[in-house]
C-alpha positions as CSV (number, residue, x, y, z in Angstrom):
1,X,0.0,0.0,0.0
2,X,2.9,2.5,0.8
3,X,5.1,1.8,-2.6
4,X,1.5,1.9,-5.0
5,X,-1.1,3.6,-3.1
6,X,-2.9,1.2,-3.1
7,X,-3.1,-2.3,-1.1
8,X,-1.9,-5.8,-2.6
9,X,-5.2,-7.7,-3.9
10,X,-3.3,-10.4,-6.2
11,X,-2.8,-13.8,-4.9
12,X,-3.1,-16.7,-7.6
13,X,-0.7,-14.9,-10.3
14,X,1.2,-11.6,-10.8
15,X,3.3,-10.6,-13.2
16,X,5.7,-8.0,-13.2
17,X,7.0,-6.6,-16.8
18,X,10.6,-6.0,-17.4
19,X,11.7,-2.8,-16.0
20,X,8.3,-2.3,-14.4
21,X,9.3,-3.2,-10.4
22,X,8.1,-0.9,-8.0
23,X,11.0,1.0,-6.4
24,X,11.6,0.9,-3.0
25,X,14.1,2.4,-0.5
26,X,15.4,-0.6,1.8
27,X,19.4,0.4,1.8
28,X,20.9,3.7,0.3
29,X,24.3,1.8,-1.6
30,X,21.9,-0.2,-3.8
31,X,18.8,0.4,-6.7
32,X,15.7,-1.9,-5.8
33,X,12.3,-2.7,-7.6
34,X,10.2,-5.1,-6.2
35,X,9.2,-7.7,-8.6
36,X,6.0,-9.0,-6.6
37,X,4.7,-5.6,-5.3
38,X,1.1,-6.2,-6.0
39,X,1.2,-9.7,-4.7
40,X,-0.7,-10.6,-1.4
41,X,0.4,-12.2,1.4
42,X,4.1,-12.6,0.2
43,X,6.4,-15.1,1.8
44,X,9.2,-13.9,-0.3
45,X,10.4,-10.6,-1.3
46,X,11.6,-11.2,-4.9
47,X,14.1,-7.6,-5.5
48,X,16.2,-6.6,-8.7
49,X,18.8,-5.0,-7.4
50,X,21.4,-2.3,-8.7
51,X,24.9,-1.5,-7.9
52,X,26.7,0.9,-9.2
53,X,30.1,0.9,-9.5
54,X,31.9,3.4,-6.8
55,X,29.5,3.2,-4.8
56,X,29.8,1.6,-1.0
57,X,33.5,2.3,-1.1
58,X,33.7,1.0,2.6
59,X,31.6,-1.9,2.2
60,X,29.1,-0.7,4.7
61,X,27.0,-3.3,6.2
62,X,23.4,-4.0,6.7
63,X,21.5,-6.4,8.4
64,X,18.0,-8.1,8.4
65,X,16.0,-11.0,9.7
66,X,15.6,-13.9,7.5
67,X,17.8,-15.4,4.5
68,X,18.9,-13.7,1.5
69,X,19.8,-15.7,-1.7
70,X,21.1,-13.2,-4.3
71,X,21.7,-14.6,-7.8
72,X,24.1,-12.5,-10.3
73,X,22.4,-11.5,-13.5
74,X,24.9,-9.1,-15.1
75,X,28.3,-7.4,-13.8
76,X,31.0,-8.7,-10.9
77,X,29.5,-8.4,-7.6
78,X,31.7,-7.9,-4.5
79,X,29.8,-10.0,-1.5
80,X,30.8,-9.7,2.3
81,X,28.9,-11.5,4.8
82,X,30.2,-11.9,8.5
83,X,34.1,-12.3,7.9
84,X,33.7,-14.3,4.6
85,X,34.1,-12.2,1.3
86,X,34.2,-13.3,-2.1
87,X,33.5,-12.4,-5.9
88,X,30.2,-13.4,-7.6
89,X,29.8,-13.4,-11.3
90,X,27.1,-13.8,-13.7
91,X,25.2,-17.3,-13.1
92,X,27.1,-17.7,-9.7
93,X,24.4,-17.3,-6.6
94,X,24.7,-17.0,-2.8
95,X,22.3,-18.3,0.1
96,X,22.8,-16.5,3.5
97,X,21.3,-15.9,7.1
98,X,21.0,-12.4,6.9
99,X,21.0,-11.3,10.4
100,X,24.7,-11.5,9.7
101,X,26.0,-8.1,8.5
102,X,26.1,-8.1,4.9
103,X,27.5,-5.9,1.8
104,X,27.7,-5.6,-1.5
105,X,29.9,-3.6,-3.9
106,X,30.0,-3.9,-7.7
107,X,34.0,-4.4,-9.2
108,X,35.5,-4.4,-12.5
109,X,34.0,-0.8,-13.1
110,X,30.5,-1.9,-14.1
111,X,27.2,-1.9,-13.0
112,X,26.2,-5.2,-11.5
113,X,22.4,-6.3,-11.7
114,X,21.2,-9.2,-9.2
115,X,18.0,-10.9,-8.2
116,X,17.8,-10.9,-4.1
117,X,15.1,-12.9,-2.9
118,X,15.0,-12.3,1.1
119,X,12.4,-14.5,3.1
120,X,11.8,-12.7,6.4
C-alpha cells in the first residue's frame, strides 16, 4: 500500500513486466524494484537490485531478519557476509542468514544487476 497507493489484492498470479518493479528504499548503496509488489500475502520478497560501481566504497554493512539468496544476473558483484568475502559473477548465486552483517559492492567498473530474494 505505501510503494503503490494502493493495497496488494493479487494472490493466484502476478506478473511484473521488465523494468516495471516498483521501487523501494530498503538500503541507500543499492537500486531496488520489487518484482512482486502487488502480490498478497508474500512469503518472499523477490528484489532486482542495482549496484553501481563506486558506490559503497567502505563496504558498509546491513542487516535483516531472514535469508537472503542473491543470484548475479549481469556485472562482478563484491559479496561480504560476516568475515567471509568473495566475488560473484554472472550465473554464480549466494544463500545466507541475513541477520549476519552483509554488503555488497559492484567491481571491475561496471554496473552489477542481481536478483535478491530475502524470506523474512
Amino acid at each position: 500500500t505505501i510503494l503503490t497507493g494502493e493495497a496488494p489484492r493479487l494472490s493466484v498470479c502476478a506478473v511484473t513486466r521488465k523494468d516495471m518493479g516498483v521501487s523501494i528504499d530498503r538500503a541507500e548503496h543499492y537500486i531496488y524494484k520489487n518484482l512482486a509488489y502487488n502480490f498478497n500475502h508474500r512469503k518472499v520478497e523477490p528484489l532486482h537490485v542495482t549496484v553501481e560501481p563506486g558506490v559503497n566504497k567502505n563496504m558498509e554493512t546491513n542487516s535483516h531478519p531472514g535469508h537472503e539468496f542473491d543470484y548475479v544476473l549481469e556485472g562482478s558483484l563484491r559479496l561480504k557476509v560476516g568475515d567471509h568475502e568473495t566475488v560473484l559473477g554472472p550465473g554464480d548465486s549466494a544463500y545466507y542468514d541475513s541477520i549476519h552483517p552483509h554488503a555488497m559492492q559492484a567491481v571491475g567498473g561496471v554496473t552489477c544487476k542481481f536478483l535478491a530474494i530475502v524470506i523474512p
